[in-house]
C-alpha positions in Angstrom: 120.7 127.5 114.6 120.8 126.8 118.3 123.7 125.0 118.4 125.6 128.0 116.2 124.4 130.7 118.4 125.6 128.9 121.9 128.9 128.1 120.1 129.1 132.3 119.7 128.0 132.8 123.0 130.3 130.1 124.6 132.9 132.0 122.7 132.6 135.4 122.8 131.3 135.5 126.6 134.2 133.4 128.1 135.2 134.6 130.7 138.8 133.1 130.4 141.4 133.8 127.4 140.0 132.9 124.0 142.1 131.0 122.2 143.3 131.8 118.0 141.3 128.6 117.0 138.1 130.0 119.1 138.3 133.4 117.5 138.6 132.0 114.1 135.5 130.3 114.6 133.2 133.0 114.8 132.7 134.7 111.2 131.8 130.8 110.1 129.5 130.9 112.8 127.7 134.4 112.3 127.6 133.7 108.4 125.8 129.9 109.1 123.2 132.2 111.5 122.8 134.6 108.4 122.6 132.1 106.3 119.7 129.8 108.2 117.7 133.3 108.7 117.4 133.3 105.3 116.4 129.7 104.7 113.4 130.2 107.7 112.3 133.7 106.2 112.3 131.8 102.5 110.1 129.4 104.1 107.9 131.4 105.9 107.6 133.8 103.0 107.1 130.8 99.7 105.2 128.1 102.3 108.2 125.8 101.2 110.0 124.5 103.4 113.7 122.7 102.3 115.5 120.2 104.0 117.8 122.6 105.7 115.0 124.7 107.7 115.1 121.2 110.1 118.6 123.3 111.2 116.2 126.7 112.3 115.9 124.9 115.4 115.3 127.9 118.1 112.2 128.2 120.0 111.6 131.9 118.9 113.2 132.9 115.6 112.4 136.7 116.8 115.1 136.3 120.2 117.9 135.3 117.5 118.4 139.6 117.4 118.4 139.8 120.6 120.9 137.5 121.4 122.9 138.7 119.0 122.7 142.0 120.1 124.1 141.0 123.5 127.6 139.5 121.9 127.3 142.7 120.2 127.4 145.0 122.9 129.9 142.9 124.2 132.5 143.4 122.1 131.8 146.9 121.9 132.6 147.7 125.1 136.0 145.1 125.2 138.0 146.7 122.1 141.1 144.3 123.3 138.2 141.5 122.6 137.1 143.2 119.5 140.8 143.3 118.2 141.8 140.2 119.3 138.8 138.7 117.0 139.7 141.1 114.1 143.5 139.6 114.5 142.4 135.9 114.6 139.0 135.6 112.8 139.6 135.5 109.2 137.9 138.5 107.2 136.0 139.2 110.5 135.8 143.2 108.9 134.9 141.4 105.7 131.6 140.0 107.1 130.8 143.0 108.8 131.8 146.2 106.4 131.9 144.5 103.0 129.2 141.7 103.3 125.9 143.7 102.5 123.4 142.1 104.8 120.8 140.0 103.1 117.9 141.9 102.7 115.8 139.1 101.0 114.4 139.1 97.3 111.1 139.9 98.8 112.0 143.4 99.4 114.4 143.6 96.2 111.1 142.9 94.2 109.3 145.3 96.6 111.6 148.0 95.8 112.0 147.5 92.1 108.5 147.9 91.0 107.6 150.5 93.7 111.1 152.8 91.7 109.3 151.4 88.2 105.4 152.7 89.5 107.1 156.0 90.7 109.3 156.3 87.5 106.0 155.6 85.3 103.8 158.6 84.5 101.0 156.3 83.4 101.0 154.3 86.3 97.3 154.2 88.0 95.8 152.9 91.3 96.1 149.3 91.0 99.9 149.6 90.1 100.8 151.3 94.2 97.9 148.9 95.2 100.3 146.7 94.4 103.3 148.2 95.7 101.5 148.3 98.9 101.0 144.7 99.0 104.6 143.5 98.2 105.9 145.9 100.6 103.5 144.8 103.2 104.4 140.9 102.2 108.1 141.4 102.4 107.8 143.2 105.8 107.5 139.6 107.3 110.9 139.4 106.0 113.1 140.1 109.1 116.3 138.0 108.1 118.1 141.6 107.7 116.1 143.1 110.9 117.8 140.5 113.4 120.9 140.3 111.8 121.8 144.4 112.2 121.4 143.7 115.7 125.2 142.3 115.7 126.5 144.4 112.3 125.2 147.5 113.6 127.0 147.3 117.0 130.2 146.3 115.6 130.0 149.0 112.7 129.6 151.3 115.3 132.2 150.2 117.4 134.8 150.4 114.6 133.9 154.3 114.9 134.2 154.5 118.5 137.5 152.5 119.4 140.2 155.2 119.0 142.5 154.0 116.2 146.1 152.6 116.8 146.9 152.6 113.0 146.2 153.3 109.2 144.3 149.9 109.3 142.1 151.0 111.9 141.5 154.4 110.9 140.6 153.1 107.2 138.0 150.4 109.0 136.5 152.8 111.1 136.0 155.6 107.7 134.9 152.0 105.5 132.1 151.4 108.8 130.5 155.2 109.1 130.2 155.1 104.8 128.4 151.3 105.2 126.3 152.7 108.6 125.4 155.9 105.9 124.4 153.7 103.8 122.0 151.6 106.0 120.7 154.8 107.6 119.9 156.5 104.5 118.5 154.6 102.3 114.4 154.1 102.7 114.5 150.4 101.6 117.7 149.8 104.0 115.8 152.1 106.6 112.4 149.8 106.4 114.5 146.6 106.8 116.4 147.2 109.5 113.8 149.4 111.2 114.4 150.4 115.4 117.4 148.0 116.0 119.6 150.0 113.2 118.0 153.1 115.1 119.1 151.7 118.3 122.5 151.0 117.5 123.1 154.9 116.8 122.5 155.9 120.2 126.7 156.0 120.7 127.1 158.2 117.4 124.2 160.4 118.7 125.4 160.5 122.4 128.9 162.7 121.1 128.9 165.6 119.6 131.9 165.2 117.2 131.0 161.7 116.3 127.7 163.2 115.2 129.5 165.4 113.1 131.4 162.9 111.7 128.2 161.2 110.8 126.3 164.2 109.2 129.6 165.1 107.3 129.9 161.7 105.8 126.1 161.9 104.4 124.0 160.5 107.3 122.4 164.0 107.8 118.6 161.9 106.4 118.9 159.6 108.8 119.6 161.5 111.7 116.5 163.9 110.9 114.5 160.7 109.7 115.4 159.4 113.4 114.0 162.4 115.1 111.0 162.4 112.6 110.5 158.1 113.5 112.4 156.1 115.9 112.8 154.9 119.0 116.1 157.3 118.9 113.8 160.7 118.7 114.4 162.5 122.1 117.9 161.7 121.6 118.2 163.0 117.9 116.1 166.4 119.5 118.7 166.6 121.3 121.4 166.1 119.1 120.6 168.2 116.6 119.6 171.3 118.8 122.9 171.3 120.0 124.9 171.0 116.3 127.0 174.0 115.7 126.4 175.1 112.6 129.2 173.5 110.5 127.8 170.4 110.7 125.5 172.2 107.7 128.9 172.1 105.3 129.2 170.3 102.1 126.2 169.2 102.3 125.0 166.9 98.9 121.7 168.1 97.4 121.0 163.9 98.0 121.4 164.9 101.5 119.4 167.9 101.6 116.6 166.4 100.1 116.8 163.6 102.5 116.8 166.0 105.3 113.3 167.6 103.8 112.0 164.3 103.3 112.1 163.8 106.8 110.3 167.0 107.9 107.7 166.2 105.6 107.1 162.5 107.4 107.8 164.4 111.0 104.9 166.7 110.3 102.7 163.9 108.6 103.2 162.1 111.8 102.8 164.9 114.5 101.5 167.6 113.0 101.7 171.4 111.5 103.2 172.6 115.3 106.0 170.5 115.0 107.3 172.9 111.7 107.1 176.0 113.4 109.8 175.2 116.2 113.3 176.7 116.7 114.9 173.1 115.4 113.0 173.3 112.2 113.8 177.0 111.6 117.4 176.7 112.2 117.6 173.8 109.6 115.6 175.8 107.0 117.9 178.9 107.5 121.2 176.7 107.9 119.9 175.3 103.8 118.5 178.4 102.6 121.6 180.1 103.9 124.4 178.1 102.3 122.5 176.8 99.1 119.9 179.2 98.4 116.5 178.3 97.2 117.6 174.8 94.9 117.3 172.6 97.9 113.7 173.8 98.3 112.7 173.6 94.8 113.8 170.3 94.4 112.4 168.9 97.4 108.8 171.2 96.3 107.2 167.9 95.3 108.2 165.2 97.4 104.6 165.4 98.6 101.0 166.5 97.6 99.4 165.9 100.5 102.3 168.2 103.1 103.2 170.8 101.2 105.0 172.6 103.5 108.5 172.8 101.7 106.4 173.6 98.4 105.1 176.5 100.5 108.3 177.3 102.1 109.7 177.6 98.5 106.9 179.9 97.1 107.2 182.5 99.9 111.1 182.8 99.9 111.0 182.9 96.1 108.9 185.7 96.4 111.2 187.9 98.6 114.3 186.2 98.7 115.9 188.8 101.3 113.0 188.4 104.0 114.1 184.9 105.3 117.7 185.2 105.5 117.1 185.1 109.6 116.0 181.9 111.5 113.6 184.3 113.4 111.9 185.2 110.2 112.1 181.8 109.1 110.7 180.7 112.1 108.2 183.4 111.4 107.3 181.7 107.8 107.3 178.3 109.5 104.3 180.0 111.8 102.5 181.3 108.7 101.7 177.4 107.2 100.1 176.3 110.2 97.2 178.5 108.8 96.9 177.6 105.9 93.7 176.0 105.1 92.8 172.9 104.4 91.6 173.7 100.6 94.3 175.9 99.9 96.7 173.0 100.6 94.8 170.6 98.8 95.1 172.6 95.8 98.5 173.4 95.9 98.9 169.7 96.5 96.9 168.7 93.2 99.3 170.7 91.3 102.3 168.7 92.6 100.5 165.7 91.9 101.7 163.1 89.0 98.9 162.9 86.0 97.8 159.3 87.7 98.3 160.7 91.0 95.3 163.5 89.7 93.4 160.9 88.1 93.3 158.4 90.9 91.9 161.4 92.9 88.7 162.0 91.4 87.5 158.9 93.1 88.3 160.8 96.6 86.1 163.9 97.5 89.7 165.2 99.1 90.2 167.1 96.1 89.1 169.1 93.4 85.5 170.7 93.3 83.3 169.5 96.5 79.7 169.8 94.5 79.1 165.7 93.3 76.4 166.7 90.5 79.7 169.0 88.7 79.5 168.2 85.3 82.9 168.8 84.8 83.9 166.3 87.0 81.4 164.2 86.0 82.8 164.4 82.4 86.6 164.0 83.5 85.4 160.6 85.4 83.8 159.4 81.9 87.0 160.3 80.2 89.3 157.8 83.4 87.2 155.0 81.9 88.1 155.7 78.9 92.0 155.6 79.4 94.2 153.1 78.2 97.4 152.1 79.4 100.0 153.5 77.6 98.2 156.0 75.6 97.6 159.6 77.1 95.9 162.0 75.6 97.8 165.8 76.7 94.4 167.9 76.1 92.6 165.9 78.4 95.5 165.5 80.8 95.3 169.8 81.1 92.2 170.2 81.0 91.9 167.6 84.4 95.1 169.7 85.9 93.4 173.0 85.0 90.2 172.1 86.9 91.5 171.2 90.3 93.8 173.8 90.5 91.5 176.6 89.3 89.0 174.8 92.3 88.7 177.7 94.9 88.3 177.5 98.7 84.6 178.2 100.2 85.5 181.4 101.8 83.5 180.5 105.4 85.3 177.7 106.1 88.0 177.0 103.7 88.1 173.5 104.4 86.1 172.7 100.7 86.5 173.9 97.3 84.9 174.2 94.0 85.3 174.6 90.9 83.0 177.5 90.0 80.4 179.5 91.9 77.3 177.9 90.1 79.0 174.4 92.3 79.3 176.4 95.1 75.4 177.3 94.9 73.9 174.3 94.0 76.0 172.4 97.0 75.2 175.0 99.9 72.3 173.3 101.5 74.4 170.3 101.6 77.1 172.4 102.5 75.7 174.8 105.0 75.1 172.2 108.6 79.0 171.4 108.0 80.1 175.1 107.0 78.8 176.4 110.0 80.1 173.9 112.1 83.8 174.9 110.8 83.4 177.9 111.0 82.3 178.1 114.5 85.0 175.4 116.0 87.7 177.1 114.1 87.9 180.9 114.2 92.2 180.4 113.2 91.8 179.3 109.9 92.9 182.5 107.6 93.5 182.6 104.0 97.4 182.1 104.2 98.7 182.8 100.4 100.5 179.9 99.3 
């Protein structure tokens, strides 16, 4: 791999004329670097080691991105370069737009079962155990990670050379659909991580590139950049500065994407981060063009932030209220006081069936008071399951008790199921109660 990646540099950094044979070169050269990523990453990843991995020679396997990144940038900013190589290298736009980067089977197997767990209504705790687990295996996978270092630059500056001809102008629309597709998709998103993120600055940096971006889909990923990247001040930036168009012929795919990324934004920083002017202007910009569906599909993305699942009960309510972004910013205010309980309720609701049973074994949900019978009971009936036989009394009755669990009214950071719960916990109760209560005189009972 050393001797392949001096070759590219020896090529692409010479500072005299590079000759047709020396152009042609390089896409065999990149696709022998993809290819011995994969071999190391196999190896590291199976603890077998074939005879080729005596070829993934460098020092440190983690600089290969790097380096790659530098040719990158390179012929980003020398577009006679970059054309030259797109003349002479054979299928040069090939490898780039048409080869999907090799994300590794690791994360294919990752992904599948985590889509078969989430598609699966009986699915129970040691199923996303394991999802965990081969997600956090496959994340030692970075084959894919240092490879976007190069194929994100060069998508990138497809879009940002000016176009001579129908040729170009077809490459750069074939690089912003395969830079949506990276940017969007959570498996693409986890793989390629901050150097994808990275590579956007240029498309984030202009105005009507940005438009061009959020126009061909890549709305998610811009939010999800705000919500988690290096990228974040930048996206701020960007997208409090997007006329409102950019909102146009939107896909409910999109839309959703762009709630999903709220949702980890204020998982990550907290309830003050909804009730800005950037988040009120999205929310109106959706509600505003597409009406309440966008909210009541994205209602139970989560059951632990339900913030869009409150943001669609309100507006539901009185539709003509929140047709503003002040009164939507307004709204946005209202869920930072919602308590604790109240949320927790709402959330069970959203919950899958093995989502609610997998809960009892937390105290963050349902009644607070550990002697309930009731729960006591439901726990009796979780040992009792069996895989692939549910039992839709049962299944109600469990739903029925955690919603129906009320909010203590001091505090409302507990719940319970009934009154006589509420009694018998109170001395345990009372020492924390208080405590609440005194360090946080905000909390109000926000209807949800």
């Amino acid at each position: 791999m050393t001797a392949t990646l001096e070759r590219l540099k020896a090529i692409i950094t010479k500072p005299q004329s590079i000759s047709r044979t020396e152009y042609a070169e390089v896409p065999g050269l990149l696709r022998r670097v993809k290819h011995l990523l994969r071999v190391y990453y196999d190896a590291k990843l199976s603890n077998r080691k074939p005879v080729e991995f005596k070829y993934c020679d460098v020092q440190d396997v983690s600089d290969v991105g790097l380096k790659l990144h530098r040719l990158g940038l390179l012929l980003q900013l020398a577009p006679a370069r970059l054309r030259a190589l797109l003349s002479y290298g054979p299928d040069m736009d090939t490898f780039v737009i048409d080869e999907t980067i090799d994300i590794g089977r690791w994360r294919l197997e990752a992904q599948r079962v985590a889509d078969a767990v989430a598609a699966d209504p009986k699915s129970d705790g040691d199923d996303r155990r394991r999802v965990v687990d081969l997600r956090e295996s496959s994340d030692d996978d970075f084959a894919a990670f240092n490879m976007v270092y190069f194929v994100a630059d060069i998508l990138v500056a497809f879009i940002l050379v000016p176009p001579i001809d129908n040729t170009e102008r077809s490459r750069a629309e074939r690089a912003m659909t395969k830079l949506v597709e990276y940017s969007t998709s959570p498996m693409w998103r986890r793989a390629l991580g901050d150097p994808l993120s990275d590579a956007m600055r240029p498309i984030y940096w202009s105005k009507p590139l940005t438009l061009r971006f959020v126009h061909a889909g890549g709305f998610p990923a811009l939010f999800d950049d705000w919500a988690q990247s290096i990228v974040k001040d930048l996206c701020t930036k960007s997208l409090k500065t997007l006329p409102s168009i950019a909102w146009e012929h939107q896909t409910e795919a999109s839309l959703k994407g762009v709630m999903a990324a709220l949702i980890t934004k204020v998982e990550l920083d907290g309830d003050e981060v909804a009730a800005t002017p950037l988040v009120a202007q999205a929310m109106h910009e959706i509600y505003s063009r597409y009406g309440l569906a966008p909210f009541d599909r994205a209602s139970t993305l989560s059951g632990s932030t339900v913030l869009v699942y409150f943001l669609h009960r309100r507006i539901a309510r009185r539709p003509d209220a929140y047709r503003t972004p002040a009164a939507m910013l307004a709204l946005l205010t209202k869920y930072k006081n919602v308590p604790w309980a109240t949320r927790k309720r709402h959330g069970w609701m959203i919950h899958s069936v093995s989502a609610r049973w997998n809960c009892l074994e937390t105290d963050n949900y349902g009644c607070k008071n550990a002697a309930c019978s009731e729960l006591k009971e439901l726990k009796a009936f979780k040992a009792q399951r069996v895989r692939g036989v549910r039992d839709p009394v049962v299944e109600d009755r469990l739903f029925r008790w955690g919603g129906a669990c009320k909010a203590c009214t001091s505090c409302r950071f507990v719940s319970y199921c009934s009154t006589s719960c509420q009694r018998a916990d109170w001395q345990r109760h009372k020492p924390e109660c208080r405590e609440r209560t005194a360090r946080d005189q905000t909390q109000v009972e926000v209807e949800i």
